[in-house]
Every structure is written in C-alpha cells, then in structure tokens.
N, C-alpha and C positions, 0 to 999 in steps of 0.2 A: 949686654944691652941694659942701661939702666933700666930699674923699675916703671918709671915715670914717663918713658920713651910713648911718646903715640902707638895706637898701634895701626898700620895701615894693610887694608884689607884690597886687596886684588881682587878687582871683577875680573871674570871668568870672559875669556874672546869668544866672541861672539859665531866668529866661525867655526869653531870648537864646538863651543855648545851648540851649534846650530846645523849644523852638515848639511852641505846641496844636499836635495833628493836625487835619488837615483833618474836617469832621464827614463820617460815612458817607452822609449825606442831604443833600445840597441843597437849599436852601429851594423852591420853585417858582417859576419866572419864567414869567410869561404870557407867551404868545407871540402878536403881533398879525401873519401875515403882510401883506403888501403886495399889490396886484394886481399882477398881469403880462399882460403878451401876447409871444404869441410863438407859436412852433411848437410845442415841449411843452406851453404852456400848452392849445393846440388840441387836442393829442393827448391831454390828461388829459382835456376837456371832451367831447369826443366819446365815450369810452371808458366815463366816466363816466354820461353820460345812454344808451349802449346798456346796461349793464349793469344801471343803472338801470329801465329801459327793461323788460328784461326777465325781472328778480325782479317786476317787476309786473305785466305782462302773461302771463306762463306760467299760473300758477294759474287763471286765468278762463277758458282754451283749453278744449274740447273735445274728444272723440275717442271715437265708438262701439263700446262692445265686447261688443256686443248685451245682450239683456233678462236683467237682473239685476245689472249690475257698474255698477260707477260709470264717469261719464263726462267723468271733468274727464282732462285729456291727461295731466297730470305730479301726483301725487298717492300719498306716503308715508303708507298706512292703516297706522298703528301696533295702529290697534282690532282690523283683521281680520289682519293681520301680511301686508300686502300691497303692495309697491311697486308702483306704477303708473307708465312711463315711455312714452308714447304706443304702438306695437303693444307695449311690450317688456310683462312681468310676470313680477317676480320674489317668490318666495316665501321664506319663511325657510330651504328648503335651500340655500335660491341664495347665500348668505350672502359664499361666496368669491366672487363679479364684483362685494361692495362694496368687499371687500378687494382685488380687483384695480383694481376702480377707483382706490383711495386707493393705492396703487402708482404705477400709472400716473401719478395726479398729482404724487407726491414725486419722482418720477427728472423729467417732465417740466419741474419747479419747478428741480429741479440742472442740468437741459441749460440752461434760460433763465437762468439764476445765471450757470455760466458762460459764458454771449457776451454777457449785457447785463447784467449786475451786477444790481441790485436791482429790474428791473424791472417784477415783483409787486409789492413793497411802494412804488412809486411811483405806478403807475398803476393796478393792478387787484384792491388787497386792499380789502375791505369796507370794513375801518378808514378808508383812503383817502378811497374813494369817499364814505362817509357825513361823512367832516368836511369833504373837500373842500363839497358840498351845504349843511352847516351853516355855513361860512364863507362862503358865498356870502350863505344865507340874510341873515347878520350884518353882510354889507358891505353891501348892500339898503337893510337898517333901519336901520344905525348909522355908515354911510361907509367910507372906507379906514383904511388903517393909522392916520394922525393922528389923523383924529380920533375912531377906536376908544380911542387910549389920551389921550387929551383929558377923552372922556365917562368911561372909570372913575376918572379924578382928580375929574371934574366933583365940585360936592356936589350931593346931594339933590334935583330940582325937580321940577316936571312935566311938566318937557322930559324930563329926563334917565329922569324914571317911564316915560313913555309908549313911547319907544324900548325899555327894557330890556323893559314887556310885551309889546311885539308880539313882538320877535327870541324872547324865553320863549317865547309863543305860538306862534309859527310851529315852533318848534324841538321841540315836544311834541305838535304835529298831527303833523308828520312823523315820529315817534320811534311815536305811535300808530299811523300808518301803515303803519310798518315791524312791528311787533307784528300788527298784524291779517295781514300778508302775510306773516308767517315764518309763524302757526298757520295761512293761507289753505293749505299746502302738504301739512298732514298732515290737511285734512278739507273735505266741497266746499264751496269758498270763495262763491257762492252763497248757501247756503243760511247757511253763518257771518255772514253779510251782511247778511243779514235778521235773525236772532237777536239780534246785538249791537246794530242798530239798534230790535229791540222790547224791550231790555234783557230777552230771555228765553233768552239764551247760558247755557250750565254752568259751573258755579261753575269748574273747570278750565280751561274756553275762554279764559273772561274775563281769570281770573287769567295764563294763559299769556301774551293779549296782553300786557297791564300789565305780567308779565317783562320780556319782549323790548321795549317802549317803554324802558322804568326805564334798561334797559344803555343801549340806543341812545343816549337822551337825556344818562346820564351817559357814554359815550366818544366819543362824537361833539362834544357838545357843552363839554365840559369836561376829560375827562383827554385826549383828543386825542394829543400825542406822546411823551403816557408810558406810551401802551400799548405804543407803539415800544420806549422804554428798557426799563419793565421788566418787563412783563407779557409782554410775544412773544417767543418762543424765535428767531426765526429770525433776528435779526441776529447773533445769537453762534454758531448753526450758519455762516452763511452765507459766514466768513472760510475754511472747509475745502470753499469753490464756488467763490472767485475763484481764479484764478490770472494771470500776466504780462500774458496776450494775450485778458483779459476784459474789453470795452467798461464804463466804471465814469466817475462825474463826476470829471473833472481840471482843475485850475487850474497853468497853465503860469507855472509862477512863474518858471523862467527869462526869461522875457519880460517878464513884471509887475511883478518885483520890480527895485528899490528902492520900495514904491509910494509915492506924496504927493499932497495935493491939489493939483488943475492950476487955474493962477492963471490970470486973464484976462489978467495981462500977459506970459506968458510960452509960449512956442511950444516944439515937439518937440525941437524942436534945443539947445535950452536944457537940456532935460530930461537930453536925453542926455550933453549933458557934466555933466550932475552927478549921473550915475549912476542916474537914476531910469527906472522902466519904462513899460511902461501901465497898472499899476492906478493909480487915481486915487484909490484910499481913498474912494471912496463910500458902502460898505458896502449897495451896493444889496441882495447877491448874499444879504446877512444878511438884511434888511429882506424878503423876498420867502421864506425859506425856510421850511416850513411845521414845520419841527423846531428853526429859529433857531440852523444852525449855522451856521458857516465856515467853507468851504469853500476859503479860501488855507491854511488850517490843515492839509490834505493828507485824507487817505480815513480817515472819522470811522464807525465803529458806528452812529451818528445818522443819517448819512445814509442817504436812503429811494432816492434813486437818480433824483429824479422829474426834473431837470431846469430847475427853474421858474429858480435859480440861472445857467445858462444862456442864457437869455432876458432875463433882466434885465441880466445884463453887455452882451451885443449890443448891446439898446439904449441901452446908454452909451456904447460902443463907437463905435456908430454917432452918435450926436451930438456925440462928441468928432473925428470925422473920423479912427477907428483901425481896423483889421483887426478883425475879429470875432472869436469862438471863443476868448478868452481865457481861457476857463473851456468846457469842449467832453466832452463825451462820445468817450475816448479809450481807449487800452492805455498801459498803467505801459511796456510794453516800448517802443512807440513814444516817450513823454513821455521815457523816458530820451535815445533816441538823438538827437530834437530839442534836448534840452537841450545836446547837445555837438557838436551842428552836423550829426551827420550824417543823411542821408537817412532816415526809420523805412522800417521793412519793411509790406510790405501785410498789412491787418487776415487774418489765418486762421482762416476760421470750423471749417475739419475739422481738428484736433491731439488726442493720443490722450485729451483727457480727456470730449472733445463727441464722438469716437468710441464710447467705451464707453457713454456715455448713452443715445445715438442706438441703439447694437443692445440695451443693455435695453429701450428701448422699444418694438422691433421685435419682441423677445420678447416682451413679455408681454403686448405688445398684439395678436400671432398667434394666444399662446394662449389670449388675451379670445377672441376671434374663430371661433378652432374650437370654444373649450366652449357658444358661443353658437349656432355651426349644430348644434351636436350637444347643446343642451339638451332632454333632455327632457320631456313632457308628461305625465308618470307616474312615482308614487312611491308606494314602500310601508316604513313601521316595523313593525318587528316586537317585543313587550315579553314576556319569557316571567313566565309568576305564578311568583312566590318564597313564598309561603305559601299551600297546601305547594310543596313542592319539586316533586315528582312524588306521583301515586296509582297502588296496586297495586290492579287489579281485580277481581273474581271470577273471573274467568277466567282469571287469570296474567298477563294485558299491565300492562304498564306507559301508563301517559296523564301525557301533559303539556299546560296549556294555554298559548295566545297569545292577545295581544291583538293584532289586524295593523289598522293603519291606514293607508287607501288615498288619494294625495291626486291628482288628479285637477287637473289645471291646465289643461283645453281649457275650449271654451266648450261643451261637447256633453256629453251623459251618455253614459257611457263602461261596458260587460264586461267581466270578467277573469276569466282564469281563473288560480286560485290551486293551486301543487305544491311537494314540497316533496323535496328530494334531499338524499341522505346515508343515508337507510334507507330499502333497498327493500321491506321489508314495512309502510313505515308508512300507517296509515287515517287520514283528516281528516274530521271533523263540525264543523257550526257548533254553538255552544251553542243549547239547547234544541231542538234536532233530531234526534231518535235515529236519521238514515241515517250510514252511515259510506260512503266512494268516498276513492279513489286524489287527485282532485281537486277544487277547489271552485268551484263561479260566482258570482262577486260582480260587483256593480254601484257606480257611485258618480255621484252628480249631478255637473253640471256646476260647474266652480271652487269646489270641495267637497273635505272631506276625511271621510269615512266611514268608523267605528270596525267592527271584527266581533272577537266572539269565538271561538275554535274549539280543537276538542280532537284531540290528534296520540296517536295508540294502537298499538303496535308490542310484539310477542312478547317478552316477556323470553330467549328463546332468539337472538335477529336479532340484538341489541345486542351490540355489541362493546366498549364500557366503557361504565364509568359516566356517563361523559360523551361523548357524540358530538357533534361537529360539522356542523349541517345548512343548508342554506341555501333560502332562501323563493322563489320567483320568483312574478311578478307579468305575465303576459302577457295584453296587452288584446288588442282585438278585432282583425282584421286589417286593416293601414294605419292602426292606431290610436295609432303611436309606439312605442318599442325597451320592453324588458321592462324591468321595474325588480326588482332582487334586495336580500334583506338576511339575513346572517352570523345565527346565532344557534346554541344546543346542545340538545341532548335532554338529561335527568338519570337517570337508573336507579339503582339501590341499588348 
C-alpha cells in the first residue's frame, strides 16, 4: 500500500458494540426432575407423608368440651370468633399468643436458617411438600425424567390423551382434597362432609374449597419453582441468615474440577495427570434438582436446600469406584480450609448468632408460657354512650351510661359482682330498674359473652373535674378466676 494511501478507519457496528440487554423475564423452562434415592431423598419422603399425614388427620380428631361447644380437637371458628386447640380456647382477646406464636415461628425459622441453611424450604414448606406429591403423582402416570419430556414432544394420540388425563385427574382429586381440608379446619369437618357430598354446602363453603383447589392445582402442579423465584420472600431474606459456619449444599470443586467425561478407556491415574477431578460431567446433580439448578455453579438463591443433588452425585460416585460427598452438605468455613489442604475445624453449632436466637426463643416462649398459666377466664368491655355525653338530673347528679360486656370463657355459668372506683359517691343501676346500690350482680352463661346496660349517678358536688377517671372491675364468684378490670371516664359539665 503506498505510503500516501488514505487511511480509512472502520467504525465499530453498532450492534456489536451495543448488545440487546438481556430480557427482564426469562422465558420458562420446564423442569422435569429425575428420581433419586438416597438419604435425603428418605428424609423428604418420610417428612413429607407425616406432614401430610397430619393436615389430614387433625380436623376429624375429637375432644370433649362438654354440652354445647364443638368438638372437633383443632378447629378455627371464624363464625363464633373462636380458636379451638384441643383443652386450649382462645378468644379474640387472646389475639397476642397468635402473634406470639408467629414470633415464635420467625426466630425459630432464623435459628434453623442459620445451622442448616434452607432447610424449610427443602423439606417442610407446603410448597415442597405438595409438588413433591404432584411429582410423584406424575412419575406414576407418565414415567421418569425421559420419558416425561418424550411425551410433551410426543404429538397428539390416545396414548399420549390418556396419560395426560389421568395425571390431570389425579392432580385435581388431590388439589380437591386439599380445599376440602384447609375449609375442614375452620368448620366441623364432618358435618362439611356430608353437605358437599349432598351438594347442599353454602355458596361460601363450596366456593372456599374450589379456592384453595384452584391454588393448589395451579402451584403445585404447574408454577412449581417459581413460586420459589418469585413469589416467596424468603430466599432473598434468607442471605441476612447464613453466615460461614451454616451447614448449606456445597460442591467441592477443588476436588471435582477440571470436570470431563470419564472414558471406559481410561482410569484415575490418567485423569490425574491431565488435570481432571471427579466430576464426570454427568450432570446428574442437574437432572434430579427440583429447581434445575447447578449446583457446581456455587450457592444459587434457587437453591431450596433439599439435598436430592447430594444423593445423585453418591451414586455416581459410587459406581464410578470414587469417595462420595462430592457435593455434601457443608460450612463455606470448612470448604475453604479443605480447599488448601488444611484440616477444617469442627462444625459449631453455639456461636453468637444461634446464641442470640436460642435466648429469643427462650424468651418468648417463657413469656408464651406464663401468659398461658395466668390466662384468664374472665373479661369485661366497658363502652361509655357519647350521645349524650352525660345527663343532668332533677336532683342535681349528674348520670353517665355504659354498656359493660361480660365474656365468660369457663364451661360453667359464672356471678359477678360489678364496682366501680374512682368516685366514691358513685350509685350503679341496670337500665330499667329504678334501684340504685354501691354494686351490681351480674351473671353470664357459659362460653358466653353478655351485654348489660347500666347507669353511673354521682353528686355534681363529688366530681373533681370534668372528666374523671374511673376504672370497672369485674369480680366473679369465689375460685372462679382473677377479676378482670377496664379504664374508662366519667363526663360532667
């Protein structure tokens, strides 16, 4: 080229230097897990059919709480606003032991986070439990991984019909099932039993199962591991619950890697001088995962924590004639020190973060514990009328009314005797009774709450302002449980 030649410079394409972005959404990839066996696989199964086991069998329990209460054991009366948990019964004041229960279970959820990683969402969350069931249901009707994804290439037949209805089938009794036994829990399951079998259920009962089918069927059956990605909070909490020395799925890539497929002609010793490990790129570990990750890829959000990975390497492990746990339920702190030869340190189940957990729960499961021996059997609201405010009488006293309602949680009809402190000249009458007294005798039925009105009349001279602070007390009969009190004001001009 001569010297003198222009020289012509090439802009750079635009598409080149510019690449689409990656799209926000991933299209879907079905995921066909694989069977396994193994130890985990044992331990989901077992875990699986007791939990199973016993969302179905609870509601149909019994438990006598003498004449007039229901008597199914475990039974959330939304109608009568009444928890039933075998002797226990709690009522809508009892409100905070739900909130402590759901306490209880979020710290308990962090303590198990941190020592075994994901352990919830591998073996004991709903989600799990119910797709695991469906997948089972699926490999039954339709085979293993192969030839799951065989049949949906398949075209069209009546092979192909028949398979798809049954697993439909099967997967919509159980999804029905699950609907009848989540509404079994809030009314006696019984007698919902019988109704939906004489098609004579309430338009709500019905519709309520048909909800809880509709989800089951669509997550169970179909969104599967993307309720994981992206509908459930707690894998993206769950990263501020691990820490070093949290048992979590690991793959010892110092040992595995270089991986390649292992030739029939070739032996370990071969391997080794050419750099290669024990994985063998089988991608079992893929093939078996119920989320379809990879787990040489290092500790993914996707992962559920279950283990099945685990069990499928073994047994490759094991018919390859290699050490097992090449993929093992480990600590990042130990994988590190393995990885550069030296000795790990022994797993430590008490370090300050499973300490602090451990005394919340000590806490607040004490103070479950004492509010529960010291719950008591007796309660009083007190509502004062606001229109009017107060009345001036003939006689110069001032009257205010309440409405006091008495709720009565024994199984006995229960007296009380009702006073009222803060003004000592004040008289108490029930409405429509012209006696007036210092106190009043009320009764209430048994797991009852009974309304009374009554009129509070004190000297306009007594009163010390306009507004006085008085407080109600409620003392039953004697050994008939602790007084119940409630805050309220008098009004005067």
């Amino acid at each position: 080229m001569p010297s003198d030649a222009p020289i012509i410079t090439r802009r750079p394409d635009h598409a080149a230097a510019n690449p689409d972005p990656p799209p926000a959404y991933a299209p879907h990839r079905k995921i066909h897990p694989k069977a396994v066996r193994g130890r985990y696989r044992r331990m989901k199964t077992v875990l699986g059919v007791v939990l199973l086991a016993l969302f179905a069998v609870l509601p149909w329990l019994r438990w006598d709480r003498g004449p007039g209460l229901p008597d199914q054991a475990v039974l959330f009366d939304l109608g009568s606003q009444r928890f039933y948990i075998f002797a226990l019964q709690l009522w809508p004041q009892h409100v905070y032991y739900i909130t402590g229960v759901m306490i209880i279970a979020a710290i308990g959820l962090f303590l198990a986070t941190a020592l075994g990683g994901r352990v919830w969402c591998g073996f004991t969350c709903p989600q799990t439990v119910w797709t695991d069931l469906f997948v089972w249901v699926e490999r039954r009707v339709e085979g293993d991984r192969g030839d799951r994804i065989r049949l949906d290439k398949h075209p069209w037949t009546a092979g192909w019909l028949a398979k798809k209805t049954v697993k439909h089938a099967a997967w919509l009794a159980v999804s029905l099932v699950t609907g009848f036994l989540g509404i079994a829990y809030l009314t006696d399951a019984p007698a919902l039993a019988v109704d939906l079998l004489r098609f004579d259920a309430s338009a709500l009962a019905a519709g309520s199962v048909l909800f809880i089918a509709a989800c089951t069927y669509a997550m169970a059956g179909f969104m599967r591991e993307q309720m994981c990605f992206y509908v459930c909070p707690w894998p993206r909490i769950q990263a501020a619950m691990l820490d070093e020395e949290s048992l979590v799925v690991t793959y010892q890539d110092w040992r595995g890697e270089g991986r390649a497929p292992l030739r029939k002609s070739e032996g370990w010793d071969t391997r080794t001088h050419k750099g290669q490990g024990d994985c063998i790129d089988c991608d079992q570990c893929v093939q078996v995962c119920p989320t379809g990750i990879d787990i040489r890829d290092g500790i993914q959000m996707e992962c559920i924590g279950c283990g099945l990975c685990v069990d499928a390497c073994n047994d490759v492990m094991a018919r390859i004639g290699r050490p097992g746990d090449l993929i093992r339920f480990d600590t990042l702190t130990a994988q590190a020190a393995k990885a550069t030869g030296t000795p790990p340190a022994r797993y430590r189940l008490i370090r300050p973060r499973t300490i602090v957990y451990g005394l919340m729960l000590v806490v607040v499961g004490g103070v479950m514990a004492i509010a529960l021996a010291m719950k008591s059997s007796n309660d009083v609201s007190v509502l004062r009328d606001r229109a009017p405010l107060f009345v001036t009488l003939t006689d110069g006293r001032i009257q205010n009314a309440y409405t006091i309602k008495i709720s009565n949680m024994s199984l006995t009809e229960r007296h009380y005797r009702l006073t009222l402190s803060g003004l000592p000249q004040a008289s108490l009458s029930l409405s429509g009774d012209g006696s007036e007294a210092g106190e009043l005798s009320l009764s209430a039925r048994a797991n009852a709450v009974e309304t009374y009105r009554i009129q509070v009349r004190v000297p306009q001279a007594a009163l010390p302002a306009s507004s006085t602070p008085v407080t109600v007390t409620l003392t039953p009969d004697t050994g008939a449980g602790q007084p119940a009190r409630h805050d309220s004001v008098f009004l005067a001009p």
